[in-house]
C-alpha positions as CSV (number, residue, x, y, z in Angstrom):
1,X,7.4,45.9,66.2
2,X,9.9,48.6,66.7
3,X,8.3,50.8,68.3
4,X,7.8,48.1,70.7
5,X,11.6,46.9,70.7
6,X,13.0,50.5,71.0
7,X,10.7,51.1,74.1
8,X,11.9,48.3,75.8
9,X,15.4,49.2,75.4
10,X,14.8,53.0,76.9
11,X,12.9,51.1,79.4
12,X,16.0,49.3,80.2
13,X,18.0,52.3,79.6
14,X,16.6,54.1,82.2
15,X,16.3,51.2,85.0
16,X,19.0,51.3,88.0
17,X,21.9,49.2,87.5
18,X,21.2,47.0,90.6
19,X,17.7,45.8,89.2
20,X,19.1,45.1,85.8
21,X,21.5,42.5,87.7
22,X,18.9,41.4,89.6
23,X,17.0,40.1,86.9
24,X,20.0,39.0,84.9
25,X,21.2,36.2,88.5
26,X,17.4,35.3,88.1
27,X,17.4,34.4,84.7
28,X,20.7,32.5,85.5
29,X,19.4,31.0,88.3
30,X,16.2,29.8,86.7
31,X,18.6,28.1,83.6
32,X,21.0,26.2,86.2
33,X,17.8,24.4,88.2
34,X,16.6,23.5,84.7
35,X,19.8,22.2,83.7
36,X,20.3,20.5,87.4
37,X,16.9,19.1,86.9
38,X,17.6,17.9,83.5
39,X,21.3,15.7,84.8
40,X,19.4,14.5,87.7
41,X,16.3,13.5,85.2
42,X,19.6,11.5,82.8
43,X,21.6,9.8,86.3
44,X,18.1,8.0,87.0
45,X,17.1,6.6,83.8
46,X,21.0,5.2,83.9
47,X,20.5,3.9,87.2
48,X,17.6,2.3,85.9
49,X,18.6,0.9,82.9
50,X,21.4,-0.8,84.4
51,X,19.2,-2.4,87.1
52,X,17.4,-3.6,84.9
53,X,20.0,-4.8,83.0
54,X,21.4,-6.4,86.3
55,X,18.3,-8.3,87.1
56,X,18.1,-9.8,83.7
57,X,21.3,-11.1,84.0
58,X,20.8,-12.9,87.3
59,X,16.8,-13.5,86.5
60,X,16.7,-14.3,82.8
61,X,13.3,-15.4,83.0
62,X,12.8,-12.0,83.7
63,X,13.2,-10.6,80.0
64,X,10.0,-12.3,79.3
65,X,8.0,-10.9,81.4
66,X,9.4,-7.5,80.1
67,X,9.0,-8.3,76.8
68,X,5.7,-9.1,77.1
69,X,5.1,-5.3,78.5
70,X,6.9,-4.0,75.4
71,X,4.9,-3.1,72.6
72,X,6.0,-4.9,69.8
73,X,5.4,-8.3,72.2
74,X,2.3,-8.8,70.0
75,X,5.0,-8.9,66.7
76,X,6.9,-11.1,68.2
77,X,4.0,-13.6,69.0
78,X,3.3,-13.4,66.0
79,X,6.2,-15.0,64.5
80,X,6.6,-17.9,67.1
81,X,4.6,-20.5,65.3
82,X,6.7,-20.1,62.2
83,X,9.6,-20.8,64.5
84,X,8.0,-23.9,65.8
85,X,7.6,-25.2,62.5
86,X,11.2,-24.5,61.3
87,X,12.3,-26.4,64.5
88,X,10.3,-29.2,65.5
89,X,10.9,-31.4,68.7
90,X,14.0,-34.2,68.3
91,X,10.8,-36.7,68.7
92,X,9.6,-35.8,65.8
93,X,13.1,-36.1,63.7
94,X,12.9,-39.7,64.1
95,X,9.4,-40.6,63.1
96,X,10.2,-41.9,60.1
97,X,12.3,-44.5,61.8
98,X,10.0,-45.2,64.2
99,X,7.1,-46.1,62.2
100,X,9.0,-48.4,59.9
101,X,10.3,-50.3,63.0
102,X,6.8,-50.7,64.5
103,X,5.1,-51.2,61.0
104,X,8.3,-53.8,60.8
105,X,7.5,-55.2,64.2
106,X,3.7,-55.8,63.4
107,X,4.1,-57.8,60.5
108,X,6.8,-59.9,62.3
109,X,4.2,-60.4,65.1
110,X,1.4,-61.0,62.5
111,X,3.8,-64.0,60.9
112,X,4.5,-65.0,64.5
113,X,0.6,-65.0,65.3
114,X,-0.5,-66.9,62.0
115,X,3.2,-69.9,62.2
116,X,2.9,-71.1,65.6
117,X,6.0,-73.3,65.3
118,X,8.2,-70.3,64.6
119,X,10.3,-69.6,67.5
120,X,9.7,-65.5,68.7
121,X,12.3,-63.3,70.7
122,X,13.1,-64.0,74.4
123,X,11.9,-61.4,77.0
124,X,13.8,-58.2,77.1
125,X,17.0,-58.8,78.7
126,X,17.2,-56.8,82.2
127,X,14.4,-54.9,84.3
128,X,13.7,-51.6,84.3
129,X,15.6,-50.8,87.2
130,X,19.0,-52.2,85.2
131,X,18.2,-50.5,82.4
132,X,17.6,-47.4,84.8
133,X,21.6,-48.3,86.3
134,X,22.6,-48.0,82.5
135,X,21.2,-44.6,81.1
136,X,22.8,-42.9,84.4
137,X,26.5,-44.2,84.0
138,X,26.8,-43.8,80.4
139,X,25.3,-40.6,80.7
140,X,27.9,-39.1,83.5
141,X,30.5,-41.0,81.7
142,X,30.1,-39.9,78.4
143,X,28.7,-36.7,79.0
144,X,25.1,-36.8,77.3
145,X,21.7,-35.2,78.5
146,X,20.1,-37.5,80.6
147,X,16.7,-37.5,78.7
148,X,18.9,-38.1,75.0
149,X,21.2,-41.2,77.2
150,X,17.0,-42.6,77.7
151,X,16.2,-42.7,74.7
152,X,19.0,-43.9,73.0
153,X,19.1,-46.9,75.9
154,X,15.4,-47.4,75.3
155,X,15.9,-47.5,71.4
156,X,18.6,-50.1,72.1
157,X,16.8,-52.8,74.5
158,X,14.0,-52.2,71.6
159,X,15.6,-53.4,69.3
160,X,17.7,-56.0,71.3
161,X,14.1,-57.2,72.1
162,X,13.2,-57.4,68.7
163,X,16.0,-59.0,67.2
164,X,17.0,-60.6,69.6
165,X,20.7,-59.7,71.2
166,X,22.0,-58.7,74.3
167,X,21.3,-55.3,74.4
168,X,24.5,-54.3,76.6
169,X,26.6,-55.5,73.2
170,X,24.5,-52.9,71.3
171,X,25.1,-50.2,73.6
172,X,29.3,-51.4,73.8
173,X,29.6,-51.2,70.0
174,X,27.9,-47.4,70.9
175,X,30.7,-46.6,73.7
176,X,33.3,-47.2,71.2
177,X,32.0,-46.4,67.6
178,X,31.4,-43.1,68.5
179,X,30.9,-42.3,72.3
180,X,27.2,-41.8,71.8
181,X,27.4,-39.0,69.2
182,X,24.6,-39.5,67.0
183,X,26.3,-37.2,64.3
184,X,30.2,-39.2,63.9
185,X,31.4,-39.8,60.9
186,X,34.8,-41.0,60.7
187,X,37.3,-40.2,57.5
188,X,36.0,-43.2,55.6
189,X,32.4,-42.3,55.6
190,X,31.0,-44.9,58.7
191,X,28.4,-42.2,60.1
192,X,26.3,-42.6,63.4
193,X,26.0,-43.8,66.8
194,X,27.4,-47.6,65.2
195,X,29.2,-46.0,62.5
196,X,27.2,-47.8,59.4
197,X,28.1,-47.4,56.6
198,X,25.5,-46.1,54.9
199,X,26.8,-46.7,50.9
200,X,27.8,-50.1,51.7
201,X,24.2,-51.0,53.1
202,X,22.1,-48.6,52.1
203,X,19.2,-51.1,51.1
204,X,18.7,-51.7,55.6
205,X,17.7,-48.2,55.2
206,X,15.6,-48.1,52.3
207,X,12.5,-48.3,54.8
208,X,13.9,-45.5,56.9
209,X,14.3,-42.7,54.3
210,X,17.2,-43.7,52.4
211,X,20.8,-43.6,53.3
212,X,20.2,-40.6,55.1
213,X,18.4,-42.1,57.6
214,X,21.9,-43.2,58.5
215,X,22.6,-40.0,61.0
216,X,19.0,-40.8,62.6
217,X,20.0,-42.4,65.7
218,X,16.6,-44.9,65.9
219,X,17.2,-46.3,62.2
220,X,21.4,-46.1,63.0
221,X,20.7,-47.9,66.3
222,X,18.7,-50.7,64.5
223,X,20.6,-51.4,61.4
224,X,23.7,-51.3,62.8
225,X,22.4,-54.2,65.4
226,X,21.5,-56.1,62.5
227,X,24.7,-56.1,60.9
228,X,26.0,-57.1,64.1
229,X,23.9,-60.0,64.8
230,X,24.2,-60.8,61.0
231,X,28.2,-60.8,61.2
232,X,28.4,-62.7,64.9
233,X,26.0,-65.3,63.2
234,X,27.8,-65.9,60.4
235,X,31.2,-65.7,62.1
236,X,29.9,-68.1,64.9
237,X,31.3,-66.1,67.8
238,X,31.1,-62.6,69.2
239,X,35.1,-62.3,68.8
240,X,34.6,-63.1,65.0
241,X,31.0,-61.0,65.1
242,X,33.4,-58.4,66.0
243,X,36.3,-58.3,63.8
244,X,34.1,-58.5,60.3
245,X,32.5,-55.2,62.1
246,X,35.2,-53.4,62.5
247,X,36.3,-54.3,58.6
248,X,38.9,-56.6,60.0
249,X,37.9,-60.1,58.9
250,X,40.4,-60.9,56.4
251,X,43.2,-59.7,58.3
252,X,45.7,-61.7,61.6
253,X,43.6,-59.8,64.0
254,X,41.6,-56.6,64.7
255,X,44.1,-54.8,66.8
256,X,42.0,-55.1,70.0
257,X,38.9,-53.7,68.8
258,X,36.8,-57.1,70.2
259,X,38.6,-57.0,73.3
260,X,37.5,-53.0,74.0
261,X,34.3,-53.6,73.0
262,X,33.9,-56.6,75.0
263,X,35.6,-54.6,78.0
264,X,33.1,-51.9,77.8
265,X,30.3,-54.9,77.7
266,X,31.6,-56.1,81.0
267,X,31.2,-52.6,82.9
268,X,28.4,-52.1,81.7
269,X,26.9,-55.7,82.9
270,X,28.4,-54.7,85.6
271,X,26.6,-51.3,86.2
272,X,23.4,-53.2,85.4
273,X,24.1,-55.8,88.2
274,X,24.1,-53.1,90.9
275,X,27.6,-53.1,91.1
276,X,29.4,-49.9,91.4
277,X,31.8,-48.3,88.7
278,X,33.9,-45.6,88.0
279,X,32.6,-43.4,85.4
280,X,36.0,-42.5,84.6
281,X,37.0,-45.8,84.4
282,X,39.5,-46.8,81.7
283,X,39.2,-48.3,78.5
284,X,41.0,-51.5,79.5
285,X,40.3,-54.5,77.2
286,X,39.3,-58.1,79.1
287,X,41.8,-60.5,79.5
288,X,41.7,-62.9,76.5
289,X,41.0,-66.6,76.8
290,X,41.2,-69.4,75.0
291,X,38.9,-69.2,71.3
292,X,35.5,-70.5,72.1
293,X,33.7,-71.5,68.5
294,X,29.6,-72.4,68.5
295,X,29.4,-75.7,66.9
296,X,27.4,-75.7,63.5
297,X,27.2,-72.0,63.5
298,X,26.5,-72.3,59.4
299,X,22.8,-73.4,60.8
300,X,22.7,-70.4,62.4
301,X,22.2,-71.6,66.0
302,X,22.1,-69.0,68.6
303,X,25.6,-67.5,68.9
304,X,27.3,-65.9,72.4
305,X,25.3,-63.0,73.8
306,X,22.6,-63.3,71.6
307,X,19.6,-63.5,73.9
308,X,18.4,-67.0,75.2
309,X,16.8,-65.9,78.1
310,X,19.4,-64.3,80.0
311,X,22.4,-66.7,79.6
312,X,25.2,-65.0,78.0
313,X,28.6,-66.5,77.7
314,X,31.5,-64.2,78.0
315,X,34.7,-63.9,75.4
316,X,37.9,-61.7,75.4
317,X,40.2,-60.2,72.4
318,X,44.1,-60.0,72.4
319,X,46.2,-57.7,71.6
320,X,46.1,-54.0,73.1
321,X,43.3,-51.3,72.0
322,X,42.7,-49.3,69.0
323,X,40.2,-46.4,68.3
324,X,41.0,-45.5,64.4
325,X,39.0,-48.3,63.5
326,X,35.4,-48.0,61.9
327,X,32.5,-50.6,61.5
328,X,31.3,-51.4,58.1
């Protein structure tokens, strides 16, 4: 080894000058293209990688496509149906509710079927076209999915159906309780889309899941329309239905929570009639008239806008409007 080094060395030794520089600019020469090549080869993967970054960002549905290219795409499939189990669809979150109201509604229909002289539930007020009307305004004016405003508005003629009550009082109580969040609660523990509360009444829910059930907005929507009806029955007007709701019944007046509700009731009847209303719209309470009492309402005779086949008698509140008030 050297005996080989040294000989290259008097090899070099004895070389001209000019060749030895020659060969040294080659070997320079040879490293700089190498080094060119090499910043070139690092400029296009950027360029790349930010087009690509670029066209994910104006094409998401791109990164799928991409991923499913990438290697570890199999992994990832893998891990999916676990993540469908830990989520499941918003349908299926109500279930519970559901069944209990249809295995409610079957035995009331089975009683119906087997006591002819018992007196069932008018037809559902308003076509499909009105109820159509509804789920669009409320949903541009209080800013829900289109699809969620559905089937909250379908869960509410339901049940109006069922229990018979106007189904645009049901959906009023909504608009003011909690503006159609199914998840409210206010500071004294009224939860939902009609603010129940759940402590005070949680035997309505004892079919649903317990008081729990209370932020489901199927089993919400349908208790808190019976405690409605229950309270405008027993009070033997919607004003007086209105104020025990609200927690108000033993006191002068329920600072013009009737009178929003029943404001809200008249836009929407409104909006189901055709007629057109602002979405933005205020708040305004209807001008109150004169008390209007049902006659005998301790035997429970059908009380205003409960459903007798459409007829629905209108009533107003006093006093201006109040929104720190929760239902019971």
């Amino acid at each position: 080894m050297l005996d080989r080094m040294t000989k290259a060395m008097r090899k070099a030794a004895t070389q001209p000058p000019q060749r030895v520089i020659a060969q040294s600019a080659t070997t320079r020469s040879a490293a700089g293209h190498a080094a060119a090549t090499a910043r070139h080869a690092v400029m296009m993967l950027g360029l790349i990688a930010i087009a690509i970054v670029t066209t994910i960002f104006f094409k998401p549905e791109m990164a799928d496509k991409l991923q499913a290219l990438s290697p570890f795409s199999e992994a990832v499939a893998s891990t999916a149906p676990d993540a469908e189990l830990d989520m499941p669809p918003l349908a299926d979150l109500m279930g519970e509710a559901v069944a209990a109201a249809q295995k409610e509604a079957a035995a009331e229909s089975l009683v119906a079927a087997s006591a002819p002289a018992a007196v069932a539930p008018g037809p559902m007020i308003g076509s499909d076209l009105q109820q159509k009307r509804v789920t669009e305004w409320i949903s541009k004016r209080y800013r829900v999915a289109n699809d969620a405003t559905n089937m909250l508005v379908s869960a509410a003629y339901l049940t109006a159906q069922e229990i018979n009550l106007d189904p645009l009082l049901i959906l009023a109580v909504m608009a003011i309780e909690s503006r159609f969040n199914p998840f409210a609660e206010s500071p004294v523990g009224a939860q939902g889309l009609m603010q129940v509360m759940s402590k005070v009444h949680h035997d309505k829910f004892a079919e649903m899941g317990g008081a729990q059930a209370a932020l489901n907005p199927v089993a919400n929507i349908r208790v808190g329309s019976l405690i409605l009806k229950e309270y405008v029955t027993r009070g033997g007007s919607v004003e007086a239905g209105l104020k025990r709701y609200v927690g108000a019944a033993a006191m002068a007046d329920d600072a013009g929570y009737g009178a929003k509700v029943l404001g809200e009731y008249d836009r929407l009847k409104a909006v189901a009639n055709g007629k057109r209303v602002s979405v933005y719209a205020s708040m305004a309470s209807r001008a109150a008239p004169k008390p209007q009492v049902i006659p005998n309402a301790t035997e429970q005779k059908q009380p205003e806008m409960v459903s007798t086949g459409g007829a629905v008698e209108d009533l107003g509140k006093k006093e201006k409007l109040a929104d720190n008030l929760t239902a019971l």
